[in-house]
VEXKE-72662 format. One record per residue: residue number from 1; residue in three letters; x, y, z of N, C-alpha, C, O in turn. Coordinates in steps of 0.05 Angstrom, whole numbers, plus 5000, padded with zeros to 4 digits. Atoms other than C-alpha are relative to their C-alpha. Last residue first. Example, Ala and Ser with C-alpha at 12.3 -4.5 7.8 and 13.67 -1.06 7.14 Angstrom:
BEGIN
- num / residu / n_px / n_py / n_pz / ca_px / ca_py / ca_pz / c_px / c_py / c_pz / o_px / o_py / o_pz
- 2 / SER / 4984 / 4976 / 4999 / 5273 / 4979 / 5143 / 4985 / 5022 / 5014 / 4995 / 5044 / 5018
- 1 / ALA / 5018 / 4976 / 5000 / 5246 / 4910 / 5156 / 5018 / 5024 / 5000 / 5039 / 5024 / 5013
% end
This chain:
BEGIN
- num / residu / n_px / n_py / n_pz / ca_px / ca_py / ca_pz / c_px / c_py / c_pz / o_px / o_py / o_pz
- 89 / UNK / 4985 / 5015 / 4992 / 8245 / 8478 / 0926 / 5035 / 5015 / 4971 / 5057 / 5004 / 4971
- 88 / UNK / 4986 / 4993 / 5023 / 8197 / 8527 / 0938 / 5034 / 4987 / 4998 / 5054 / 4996 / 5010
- 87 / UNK / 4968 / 5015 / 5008 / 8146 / 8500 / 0981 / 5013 / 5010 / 4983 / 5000 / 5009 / 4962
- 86 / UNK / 4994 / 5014 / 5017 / 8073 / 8551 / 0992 / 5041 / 4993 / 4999 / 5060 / 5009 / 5000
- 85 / UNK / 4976 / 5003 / 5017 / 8061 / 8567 / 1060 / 5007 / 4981 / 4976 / 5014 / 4957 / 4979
- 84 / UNK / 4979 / 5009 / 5001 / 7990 / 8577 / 1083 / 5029 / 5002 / 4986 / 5029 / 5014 / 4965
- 83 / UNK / 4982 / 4997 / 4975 / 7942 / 8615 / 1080 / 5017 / 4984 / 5009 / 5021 / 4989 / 5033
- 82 / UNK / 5006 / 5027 / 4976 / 7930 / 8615 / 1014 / 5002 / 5007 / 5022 / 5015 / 5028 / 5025
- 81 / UNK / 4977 / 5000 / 5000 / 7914 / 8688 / 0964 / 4995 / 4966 / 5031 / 4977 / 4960 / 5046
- 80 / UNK / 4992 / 5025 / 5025 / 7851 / 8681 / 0934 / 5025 / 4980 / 5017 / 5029 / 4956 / 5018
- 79 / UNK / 5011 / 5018 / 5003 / 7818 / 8734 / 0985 / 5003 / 4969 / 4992 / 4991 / 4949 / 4998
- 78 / UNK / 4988 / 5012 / 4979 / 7870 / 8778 / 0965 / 4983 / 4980 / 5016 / 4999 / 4965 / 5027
- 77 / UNK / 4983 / 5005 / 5006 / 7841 / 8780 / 0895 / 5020 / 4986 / 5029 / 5031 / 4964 / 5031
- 76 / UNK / 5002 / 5030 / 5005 / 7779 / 8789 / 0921 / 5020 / 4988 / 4992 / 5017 / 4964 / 4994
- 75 / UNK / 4997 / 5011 / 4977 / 7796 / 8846 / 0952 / 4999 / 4972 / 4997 / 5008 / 4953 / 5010
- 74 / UNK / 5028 / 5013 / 4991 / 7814 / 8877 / 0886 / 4996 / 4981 / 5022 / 5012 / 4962 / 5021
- 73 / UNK / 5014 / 5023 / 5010 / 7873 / 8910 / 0892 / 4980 / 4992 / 5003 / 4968 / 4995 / 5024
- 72 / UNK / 5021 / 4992 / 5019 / 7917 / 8976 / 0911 / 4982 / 4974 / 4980 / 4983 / 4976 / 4955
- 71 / UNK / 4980 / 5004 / 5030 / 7973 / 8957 / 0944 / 4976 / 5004 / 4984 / 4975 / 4991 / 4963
- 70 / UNK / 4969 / 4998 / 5001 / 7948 / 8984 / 1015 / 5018 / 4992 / 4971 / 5041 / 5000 / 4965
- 69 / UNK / 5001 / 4974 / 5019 / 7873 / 8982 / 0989 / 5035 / 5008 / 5005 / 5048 / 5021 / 4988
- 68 / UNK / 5013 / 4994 / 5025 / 7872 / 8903 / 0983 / 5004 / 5030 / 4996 / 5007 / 5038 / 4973
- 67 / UNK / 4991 / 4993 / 5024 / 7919 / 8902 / 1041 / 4988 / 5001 / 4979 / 5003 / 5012 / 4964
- 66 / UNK / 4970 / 4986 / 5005 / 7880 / 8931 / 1087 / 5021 / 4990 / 4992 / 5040 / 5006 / 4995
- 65 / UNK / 5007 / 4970 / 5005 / 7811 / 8904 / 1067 / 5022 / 5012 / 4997 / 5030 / 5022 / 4976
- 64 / UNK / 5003 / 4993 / 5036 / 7835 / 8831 / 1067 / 5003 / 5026 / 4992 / 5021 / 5033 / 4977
- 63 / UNK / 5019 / 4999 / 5014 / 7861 / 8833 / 1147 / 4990 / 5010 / 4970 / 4995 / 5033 / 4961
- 62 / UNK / 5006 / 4981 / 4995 / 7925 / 8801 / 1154 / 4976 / 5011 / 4987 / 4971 / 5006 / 4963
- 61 / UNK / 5008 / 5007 / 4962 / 7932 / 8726 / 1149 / 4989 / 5031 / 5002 / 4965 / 5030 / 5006
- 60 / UNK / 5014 / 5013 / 4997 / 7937 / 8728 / 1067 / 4983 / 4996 / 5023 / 4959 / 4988 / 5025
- 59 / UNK / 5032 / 4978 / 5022 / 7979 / 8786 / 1053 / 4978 / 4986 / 5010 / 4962 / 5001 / 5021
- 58 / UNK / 5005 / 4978 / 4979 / 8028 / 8742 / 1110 / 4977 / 5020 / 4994 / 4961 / 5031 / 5009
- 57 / UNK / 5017 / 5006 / 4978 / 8021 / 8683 / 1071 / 4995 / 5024 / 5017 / 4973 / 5029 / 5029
- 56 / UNK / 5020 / 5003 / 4999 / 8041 / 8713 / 1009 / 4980 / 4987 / 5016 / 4956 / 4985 / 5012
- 55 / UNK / 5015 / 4974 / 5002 / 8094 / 8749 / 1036 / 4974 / 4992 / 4990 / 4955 / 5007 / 4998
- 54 / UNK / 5001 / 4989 / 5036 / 8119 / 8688 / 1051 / 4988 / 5016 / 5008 / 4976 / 5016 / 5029
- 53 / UNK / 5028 / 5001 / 5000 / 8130 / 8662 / 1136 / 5004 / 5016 / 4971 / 5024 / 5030 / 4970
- 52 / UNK / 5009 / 4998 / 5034 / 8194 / 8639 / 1155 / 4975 / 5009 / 5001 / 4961 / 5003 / 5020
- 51 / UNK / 5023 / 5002 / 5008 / 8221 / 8632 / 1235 / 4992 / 5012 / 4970 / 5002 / 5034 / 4966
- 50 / UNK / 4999 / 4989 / 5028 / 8297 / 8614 / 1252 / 4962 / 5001 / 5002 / 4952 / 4982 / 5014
- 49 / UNK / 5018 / 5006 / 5013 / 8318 / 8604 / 1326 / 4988 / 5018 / 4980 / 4987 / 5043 / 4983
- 48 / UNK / 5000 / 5029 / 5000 / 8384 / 8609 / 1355 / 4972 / 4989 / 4974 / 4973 / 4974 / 4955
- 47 / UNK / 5016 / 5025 / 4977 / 8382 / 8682 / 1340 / 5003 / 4979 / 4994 / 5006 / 4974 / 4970
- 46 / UNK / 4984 / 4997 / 4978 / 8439 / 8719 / 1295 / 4980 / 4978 / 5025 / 4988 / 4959 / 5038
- 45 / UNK / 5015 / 4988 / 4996 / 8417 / 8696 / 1223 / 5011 / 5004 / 5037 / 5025 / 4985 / 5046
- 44 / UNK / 4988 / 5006 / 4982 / 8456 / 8683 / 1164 / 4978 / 5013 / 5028 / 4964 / 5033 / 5023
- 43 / UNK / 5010 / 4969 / 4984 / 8438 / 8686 / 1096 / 5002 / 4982 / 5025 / 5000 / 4958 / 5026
- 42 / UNK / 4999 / 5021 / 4970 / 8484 / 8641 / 1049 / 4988 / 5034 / 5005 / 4993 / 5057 / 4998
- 41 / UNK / 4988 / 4986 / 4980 / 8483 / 8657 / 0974 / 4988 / 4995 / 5024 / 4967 / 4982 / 5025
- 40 / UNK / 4992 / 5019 / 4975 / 8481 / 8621 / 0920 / 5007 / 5027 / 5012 / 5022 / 5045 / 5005
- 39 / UNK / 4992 / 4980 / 4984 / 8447 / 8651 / 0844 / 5008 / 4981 / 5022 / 5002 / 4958 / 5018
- 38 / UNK / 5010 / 5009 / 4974 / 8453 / 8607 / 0785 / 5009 / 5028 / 5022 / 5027 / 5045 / 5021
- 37 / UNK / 4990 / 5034 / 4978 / 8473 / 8638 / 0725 / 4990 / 4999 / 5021 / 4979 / 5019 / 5029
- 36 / UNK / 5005 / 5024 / 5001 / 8438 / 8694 / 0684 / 5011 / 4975 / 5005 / 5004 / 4953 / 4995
- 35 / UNK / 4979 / 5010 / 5017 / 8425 / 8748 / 0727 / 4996 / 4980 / 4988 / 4977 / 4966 / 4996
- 34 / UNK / 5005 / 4988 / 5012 / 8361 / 8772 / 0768 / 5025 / 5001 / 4970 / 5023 / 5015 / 4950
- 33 / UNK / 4974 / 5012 / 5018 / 8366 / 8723 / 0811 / 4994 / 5015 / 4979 / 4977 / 5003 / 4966
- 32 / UNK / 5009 / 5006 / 5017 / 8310 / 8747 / 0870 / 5028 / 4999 / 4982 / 5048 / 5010 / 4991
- 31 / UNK / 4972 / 5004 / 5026 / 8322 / 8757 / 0940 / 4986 / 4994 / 4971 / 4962 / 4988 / 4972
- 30 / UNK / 4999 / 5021 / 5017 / 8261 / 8783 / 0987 / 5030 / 4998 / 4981 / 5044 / 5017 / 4973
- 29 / UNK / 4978 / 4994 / 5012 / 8258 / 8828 / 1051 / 4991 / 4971 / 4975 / 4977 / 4952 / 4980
- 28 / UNK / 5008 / 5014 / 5015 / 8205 / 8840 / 1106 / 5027 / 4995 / 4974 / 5044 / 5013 / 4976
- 27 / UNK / 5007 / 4987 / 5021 / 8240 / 8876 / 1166 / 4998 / 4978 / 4978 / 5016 / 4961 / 4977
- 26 / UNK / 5025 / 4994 / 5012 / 8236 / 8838 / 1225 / 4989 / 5017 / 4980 / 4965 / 5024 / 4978
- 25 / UNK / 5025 / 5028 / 4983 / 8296 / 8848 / 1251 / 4987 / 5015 / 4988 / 4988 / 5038 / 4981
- 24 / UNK / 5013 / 5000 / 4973 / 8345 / 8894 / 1196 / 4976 / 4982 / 5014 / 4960 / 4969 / 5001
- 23 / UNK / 5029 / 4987 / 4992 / 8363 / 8869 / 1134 / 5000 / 4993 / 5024 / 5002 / 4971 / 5034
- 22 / UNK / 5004 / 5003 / 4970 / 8441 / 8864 / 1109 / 4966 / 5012 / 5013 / 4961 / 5036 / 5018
- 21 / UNK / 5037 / 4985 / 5005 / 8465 / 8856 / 1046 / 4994 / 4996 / 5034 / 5004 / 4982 / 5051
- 20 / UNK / 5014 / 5003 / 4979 / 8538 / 8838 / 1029 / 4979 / 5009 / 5006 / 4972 / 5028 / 4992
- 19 / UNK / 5016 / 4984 / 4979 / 8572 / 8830 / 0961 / 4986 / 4990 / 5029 / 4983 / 4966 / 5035
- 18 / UNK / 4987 / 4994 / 4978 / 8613 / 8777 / 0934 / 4997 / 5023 / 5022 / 5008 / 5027 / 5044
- 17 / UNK / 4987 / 5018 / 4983 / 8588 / 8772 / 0871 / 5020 / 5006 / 5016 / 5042 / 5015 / 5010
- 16 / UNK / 4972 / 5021 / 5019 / 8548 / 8825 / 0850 / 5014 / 4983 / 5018 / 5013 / 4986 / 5042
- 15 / UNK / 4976 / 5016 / 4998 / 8481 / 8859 / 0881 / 5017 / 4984 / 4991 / 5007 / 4962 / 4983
- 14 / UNK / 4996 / 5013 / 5030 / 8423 / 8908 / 0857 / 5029 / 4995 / 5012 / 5046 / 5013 / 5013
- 13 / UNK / 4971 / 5001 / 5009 / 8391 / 8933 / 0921 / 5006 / 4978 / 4979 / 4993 / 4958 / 4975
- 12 / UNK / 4993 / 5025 / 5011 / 8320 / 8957 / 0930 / 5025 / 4997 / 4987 / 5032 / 5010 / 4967
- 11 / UNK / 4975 / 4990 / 5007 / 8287 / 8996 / 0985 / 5006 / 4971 / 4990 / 5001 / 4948 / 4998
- 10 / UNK / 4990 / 5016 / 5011 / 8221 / 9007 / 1019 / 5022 / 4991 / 4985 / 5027 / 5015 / 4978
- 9 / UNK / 4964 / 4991 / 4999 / 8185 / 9049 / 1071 / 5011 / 4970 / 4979 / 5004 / 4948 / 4986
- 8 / UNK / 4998 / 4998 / 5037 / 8106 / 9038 / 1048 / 5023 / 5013 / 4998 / 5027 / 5031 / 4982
- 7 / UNK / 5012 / 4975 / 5012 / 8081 / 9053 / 1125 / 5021 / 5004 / 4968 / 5031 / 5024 / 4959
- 6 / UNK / 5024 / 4992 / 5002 / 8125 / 8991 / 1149 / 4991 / 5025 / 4989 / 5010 / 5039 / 4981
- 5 / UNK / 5013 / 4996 / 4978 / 8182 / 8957 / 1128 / 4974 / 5019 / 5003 / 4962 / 5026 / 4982
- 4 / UNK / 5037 / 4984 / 4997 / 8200 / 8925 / 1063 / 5000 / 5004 / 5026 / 5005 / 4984 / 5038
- 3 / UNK / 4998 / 4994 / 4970 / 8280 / 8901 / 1038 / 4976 / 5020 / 5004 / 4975 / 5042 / 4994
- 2 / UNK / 5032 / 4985 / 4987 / 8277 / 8877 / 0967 / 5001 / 5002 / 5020 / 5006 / 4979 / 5028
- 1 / UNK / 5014 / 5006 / 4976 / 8345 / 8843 / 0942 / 4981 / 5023 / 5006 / 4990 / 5047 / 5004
% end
């Protein structure tokens, strides 16, 4: 798991079954299956209400310039990127 907050603070944990993970509000964060069986795991969230948004929408809404030079890219590249939310089923 990937856990991102601001000014390029970042941190990345390598988890086994039955572990616990835990990201702070509003800190950006990703899972990824980095094994080879299926991954399952339940994330849990304390407010009533749940809100989503991809990292690649969020690259996308915020202005081009600052992230193109914040990860180091061609602007046009972020430019590309949707604004919207791509489905991942």
């Amino acid at each position: 798991m990937g856990v991102f907050a601001a000014q390029a603070a970042a941190r990345t944990f390598d988890f086994q079954a039955g572990d616990v993970g835990y990201v702070p509000f509003a800190y950006g964060h990703y899972i990824e299956n980095t094994g080879d069986e299926p991954l399952v795991f339940l994330e849990m969230f304390r407010h009533p209400r749940f809100e989503d948004i991809s990292v690649m929408q969020w690259m996308a809404n915020t202005p081009h310039e600052i992230i193109a030079d914040t990860i180091n890219v061609q602007k046009s590249m972020v430019d590309a990127l949707p604004t919207t939310k791509q489905t991942v089923v």
